[in-house]
MARTOR-752047 format. One record per residue (C-alpha): residue number from 1; residue in one letter; x, y, z. Coordinates in steps of 0.05 Angstrom, whole numbers, plus 5000, padded with zeros to 4 digits. Example, Ala and Ser with C-alpha at 12.3 -4.5 7.8 and 13.67 -1.06 7.14 Angstrom:
<nodes>
<1; "a"; <5246; 4910; 5156>>
<2; "s"; <5273; 4979; 5143>>
</nodes>
This chain:
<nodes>
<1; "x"; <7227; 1420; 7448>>
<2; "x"; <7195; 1354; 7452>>
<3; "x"; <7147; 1374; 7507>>
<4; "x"; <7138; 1437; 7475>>
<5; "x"; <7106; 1399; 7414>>
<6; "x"; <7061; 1357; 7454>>
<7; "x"; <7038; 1422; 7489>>
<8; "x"; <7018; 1451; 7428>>
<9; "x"; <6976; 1386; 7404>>
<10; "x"; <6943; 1380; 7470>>
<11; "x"; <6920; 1451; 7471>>
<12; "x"; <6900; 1443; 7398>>
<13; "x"; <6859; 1388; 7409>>
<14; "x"; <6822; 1421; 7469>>
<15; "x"; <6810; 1482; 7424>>
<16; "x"; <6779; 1433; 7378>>
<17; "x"; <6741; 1405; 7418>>
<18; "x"; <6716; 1458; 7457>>
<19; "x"; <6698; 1490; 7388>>
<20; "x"; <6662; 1428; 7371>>
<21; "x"; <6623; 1434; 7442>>
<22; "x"; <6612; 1506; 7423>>
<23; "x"; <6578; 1484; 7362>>
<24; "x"; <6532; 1426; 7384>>
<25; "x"; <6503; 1481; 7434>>
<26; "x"; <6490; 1521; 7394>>
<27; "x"; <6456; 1467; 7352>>
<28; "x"; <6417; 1447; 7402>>
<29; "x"; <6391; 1514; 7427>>
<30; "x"; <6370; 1531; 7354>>
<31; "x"; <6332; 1456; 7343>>
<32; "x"; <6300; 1477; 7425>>
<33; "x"; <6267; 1541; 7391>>
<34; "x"; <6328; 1570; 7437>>
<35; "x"; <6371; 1637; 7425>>
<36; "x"; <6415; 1653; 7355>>
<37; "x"; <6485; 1670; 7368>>
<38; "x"; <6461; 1731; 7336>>
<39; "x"; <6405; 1739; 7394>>
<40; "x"; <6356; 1738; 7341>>
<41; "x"; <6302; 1687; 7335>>
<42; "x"; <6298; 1643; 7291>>
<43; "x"; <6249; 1668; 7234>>
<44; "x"; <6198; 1631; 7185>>
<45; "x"; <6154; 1662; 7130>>
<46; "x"; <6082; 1673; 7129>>
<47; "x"; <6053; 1658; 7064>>
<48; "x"; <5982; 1650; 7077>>
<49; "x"; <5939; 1691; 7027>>
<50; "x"; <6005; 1702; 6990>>
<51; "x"; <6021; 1750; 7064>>
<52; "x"; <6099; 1733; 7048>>
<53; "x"; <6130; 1764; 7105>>
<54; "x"; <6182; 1740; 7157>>
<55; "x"; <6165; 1727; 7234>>
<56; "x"; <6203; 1701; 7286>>
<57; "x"; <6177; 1627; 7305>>
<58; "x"; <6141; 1616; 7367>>
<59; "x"; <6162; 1588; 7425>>
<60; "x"; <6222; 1619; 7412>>
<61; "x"; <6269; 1669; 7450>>
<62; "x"; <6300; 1736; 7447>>
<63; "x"; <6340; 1769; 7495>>
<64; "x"; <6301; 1847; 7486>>
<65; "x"; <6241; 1871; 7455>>
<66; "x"; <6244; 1909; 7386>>
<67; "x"; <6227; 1985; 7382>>
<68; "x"; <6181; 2013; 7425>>
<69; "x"; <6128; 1952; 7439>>
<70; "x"; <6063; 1972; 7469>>
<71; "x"; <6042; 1936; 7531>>
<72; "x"; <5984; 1892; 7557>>
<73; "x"; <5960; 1875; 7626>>
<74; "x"; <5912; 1809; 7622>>
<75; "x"; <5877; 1770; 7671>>
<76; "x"; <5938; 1712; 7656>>
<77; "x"; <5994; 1766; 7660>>
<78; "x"; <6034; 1814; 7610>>
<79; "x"; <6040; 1813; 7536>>
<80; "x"; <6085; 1860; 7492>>
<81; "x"; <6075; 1880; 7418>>
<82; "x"; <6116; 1894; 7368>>
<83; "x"; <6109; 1901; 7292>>
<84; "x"; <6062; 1846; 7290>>
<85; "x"; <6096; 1794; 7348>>
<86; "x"; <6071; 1781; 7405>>
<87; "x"; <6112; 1771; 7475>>
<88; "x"; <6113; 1751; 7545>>
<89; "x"; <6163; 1757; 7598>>
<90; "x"; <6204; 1692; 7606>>
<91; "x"; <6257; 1696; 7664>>
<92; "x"; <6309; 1745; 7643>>
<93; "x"; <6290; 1746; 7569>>
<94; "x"; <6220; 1746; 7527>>
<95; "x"; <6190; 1681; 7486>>
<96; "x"; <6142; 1695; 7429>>
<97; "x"; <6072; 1669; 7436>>
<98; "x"; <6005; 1676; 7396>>
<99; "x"; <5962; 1736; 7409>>
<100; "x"; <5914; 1743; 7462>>
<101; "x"; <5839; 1728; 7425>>
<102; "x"; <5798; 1791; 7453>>
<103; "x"; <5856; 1839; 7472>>
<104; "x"; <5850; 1905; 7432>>
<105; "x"; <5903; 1937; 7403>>
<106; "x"; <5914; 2018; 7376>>
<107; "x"; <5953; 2003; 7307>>
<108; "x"; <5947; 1941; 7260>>
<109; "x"; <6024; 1903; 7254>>
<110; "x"; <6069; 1944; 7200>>
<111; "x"; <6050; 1892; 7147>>
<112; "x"; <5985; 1863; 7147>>
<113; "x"; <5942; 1830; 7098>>
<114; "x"; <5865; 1848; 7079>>
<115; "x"; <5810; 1791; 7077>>
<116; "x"; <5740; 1803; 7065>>
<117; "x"; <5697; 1749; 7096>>
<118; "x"; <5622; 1757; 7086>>
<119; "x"; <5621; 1830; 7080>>
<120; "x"; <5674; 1843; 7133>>
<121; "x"; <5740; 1866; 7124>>
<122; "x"; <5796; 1822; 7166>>
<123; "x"; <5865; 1844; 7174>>
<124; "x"; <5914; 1785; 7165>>
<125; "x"; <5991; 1783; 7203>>
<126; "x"; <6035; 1732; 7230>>
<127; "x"; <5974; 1672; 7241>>
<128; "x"; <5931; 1729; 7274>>
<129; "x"; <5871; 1768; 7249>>
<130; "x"; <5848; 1838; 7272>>
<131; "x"; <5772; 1859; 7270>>
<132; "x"; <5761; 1938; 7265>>
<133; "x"; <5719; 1956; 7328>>
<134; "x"; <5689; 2028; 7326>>
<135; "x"; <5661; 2023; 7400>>
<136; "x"; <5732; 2018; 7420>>
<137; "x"; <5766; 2052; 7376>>
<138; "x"; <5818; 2000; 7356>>
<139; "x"; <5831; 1929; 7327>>
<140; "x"; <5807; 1864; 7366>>
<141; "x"; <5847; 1801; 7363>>
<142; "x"; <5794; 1753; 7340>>
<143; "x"; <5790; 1675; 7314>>
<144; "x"; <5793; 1656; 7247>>
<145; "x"; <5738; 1667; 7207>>
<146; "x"; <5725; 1600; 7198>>
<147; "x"; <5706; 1593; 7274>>
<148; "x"; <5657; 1634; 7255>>
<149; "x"; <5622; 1603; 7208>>
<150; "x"; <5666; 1627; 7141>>
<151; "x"; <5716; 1594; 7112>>
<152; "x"; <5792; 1628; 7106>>
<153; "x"; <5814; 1588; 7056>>
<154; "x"; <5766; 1623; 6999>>
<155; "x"; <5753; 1690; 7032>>
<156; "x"; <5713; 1736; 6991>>
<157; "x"; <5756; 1777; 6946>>
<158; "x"; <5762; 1863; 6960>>
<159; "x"; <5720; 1908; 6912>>
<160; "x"; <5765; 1929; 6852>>
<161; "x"; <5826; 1977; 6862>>
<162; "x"; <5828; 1942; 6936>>
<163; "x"; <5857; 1984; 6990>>
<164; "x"; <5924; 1952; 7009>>
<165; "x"; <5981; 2000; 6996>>
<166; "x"; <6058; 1980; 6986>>
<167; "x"; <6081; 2021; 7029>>
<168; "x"; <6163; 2032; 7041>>
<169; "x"; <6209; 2074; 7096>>
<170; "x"; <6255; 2117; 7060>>
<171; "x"; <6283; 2161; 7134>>
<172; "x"; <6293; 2089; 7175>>
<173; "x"; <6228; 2105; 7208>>
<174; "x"; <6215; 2028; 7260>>
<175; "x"; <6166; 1983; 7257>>
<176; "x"; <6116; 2013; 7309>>
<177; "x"; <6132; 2085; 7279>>
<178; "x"; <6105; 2051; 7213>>
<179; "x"; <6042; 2026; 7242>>
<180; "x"; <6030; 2094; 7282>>
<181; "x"; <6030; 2136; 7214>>
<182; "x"; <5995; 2086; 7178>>
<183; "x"; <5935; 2084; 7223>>
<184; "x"; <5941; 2169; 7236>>
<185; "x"; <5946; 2174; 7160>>
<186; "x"; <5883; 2124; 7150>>
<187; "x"; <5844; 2162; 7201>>
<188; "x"; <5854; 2232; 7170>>
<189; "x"; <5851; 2206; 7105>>
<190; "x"; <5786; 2174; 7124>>
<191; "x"; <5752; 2231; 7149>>
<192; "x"; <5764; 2279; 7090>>
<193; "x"; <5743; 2227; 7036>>
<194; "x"; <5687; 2191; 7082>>
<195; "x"; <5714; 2124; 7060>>
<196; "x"; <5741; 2070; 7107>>
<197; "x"; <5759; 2019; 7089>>
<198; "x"; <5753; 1980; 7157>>
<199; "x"; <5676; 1975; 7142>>
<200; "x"; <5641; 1943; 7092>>
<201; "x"; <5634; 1976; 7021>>
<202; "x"; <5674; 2038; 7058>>
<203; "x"; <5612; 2057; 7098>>
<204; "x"; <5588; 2095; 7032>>
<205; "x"; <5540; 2091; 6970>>
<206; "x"; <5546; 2041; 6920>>
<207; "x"; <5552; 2094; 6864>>
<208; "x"; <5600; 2135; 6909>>
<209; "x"; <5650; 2068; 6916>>
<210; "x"; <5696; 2073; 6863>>
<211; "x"; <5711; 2158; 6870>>
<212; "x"; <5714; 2150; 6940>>
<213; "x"; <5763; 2095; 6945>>
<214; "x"; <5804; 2138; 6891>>
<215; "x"; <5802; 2205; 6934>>
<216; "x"; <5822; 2157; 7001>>
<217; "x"; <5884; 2118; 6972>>
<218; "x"; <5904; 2189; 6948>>
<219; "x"; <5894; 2224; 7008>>
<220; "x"; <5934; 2173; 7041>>
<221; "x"; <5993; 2160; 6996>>
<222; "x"; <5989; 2247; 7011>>
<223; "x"; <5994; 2235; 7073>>
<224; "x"; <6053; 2177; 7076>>
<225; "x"; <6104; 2217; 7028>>
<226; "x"; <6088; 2280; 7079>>
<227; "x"; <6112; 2238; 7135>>
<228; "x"; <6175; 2213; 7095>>
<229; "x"; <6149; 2147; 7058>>
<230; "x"; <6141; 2119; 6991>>
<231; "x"; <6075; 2096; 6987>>
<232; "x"; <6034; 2070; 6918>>
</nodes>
């Protein structure tokens, strides 16, 4: 009985401390930028411009990419996108990393945030902005605005009744799923209202402004409830 009982407090303690060692690990992976023991990375929120939405931090890891991420060949290898973050392979897993300046991408991130810097309408997500190019028929990753000679900080405020939308999934519809109907939806609803509002002043008349923005946002919260959102 007697070396039964010291048995059981040896084992106990090397459950301890093996628990203990478990622990500090774990610590230590999470303080490294390292993997959860959830696999998820850890997150932080953007709240520049009031954005307010939750990204994983970068330099971090995750074991597999989100949804259905679109992919990028560069000159300085491969980047994946996902609902607004940005990947690259690392080993076995992926590590989140800024976007590449110049890259063009089909869809704006899920969430996004409008800015209007001298005229021109930015689109704000996760410490990256995206610049509307019509030549190529999607959005560039650009530098601030205030490389450019404007200042972020006091951007130049939208026209009145601007043209974000809340916009919610009510049939579990991903991230990239999201962006895809968002941009469809803009594009239709942009070519039966001739308003868009990636250009300045919607591309249209001064006088014509206000009724066209109207007839857009309603064409495209139309267009979001027909593909199974809640959109105002």
């Amino acid at each position: 009985m007697k070396n039964t009982a010291m048995w059981i407090r040896a084992s106990g303690a090397a459950i301890v401390t093996l628990a203990l060692a478990v622990a500090s690990a774990q610590a230590q992976d999470r303080d490294r930028g390292g993997f959860r023991p959830s696999g998820r990375a850890p997150e932080h929120m953007d709240a520049r411009y009031a954005h307010n939405h939750y990204y994983p931090d970068r330099g971090s890891y995750v074991r597999g990419l989100p949804g259905r991420p679109y992919v990028f060949d560069r000159p300085g290898g491969r980047f994946y996108y996902s609902g607004g973050v940005w990947y690259r392979p690392y080993g076995a897993s992926f590590i989140v990393v800024g976007a590449p300046i110049g890259l063009f991408v089909p869809v704006l991130p899920p969430f996004y945030t409008t800015l209007w810097v001298g005229g021109v309408p930015y689109y704000y997500a996760n410490d990256t902005y995206y610049v509307w190019s019509q030549a190529n028929s999607g959005y560039e990753v650009v530098d601030p605005p205030g490389d450019q000679g404007a200042s972020p900080a006091a951007p130049q405020p939208p026209p009145p009744q601007g043209d974000n939308l809340f916009i919610y999934p009510q049939q579990g519809q991903s991230a990239e799923q999201q962006a895809t109907d968002q941009y469809e939806c803009h594009r239709w609803s942009s070519s039966q209202t001739g308003f868009d509002p990636t250009q300045a002043a919607g591309g249209v008349a001064p006088e014509q402004l206000d009724a066209r923005r109207a007839d857009y946002q309603r064409a495209m919260i139309a267009c979001l409830q027909g593909r199974g959102y809640s959109a105002r």
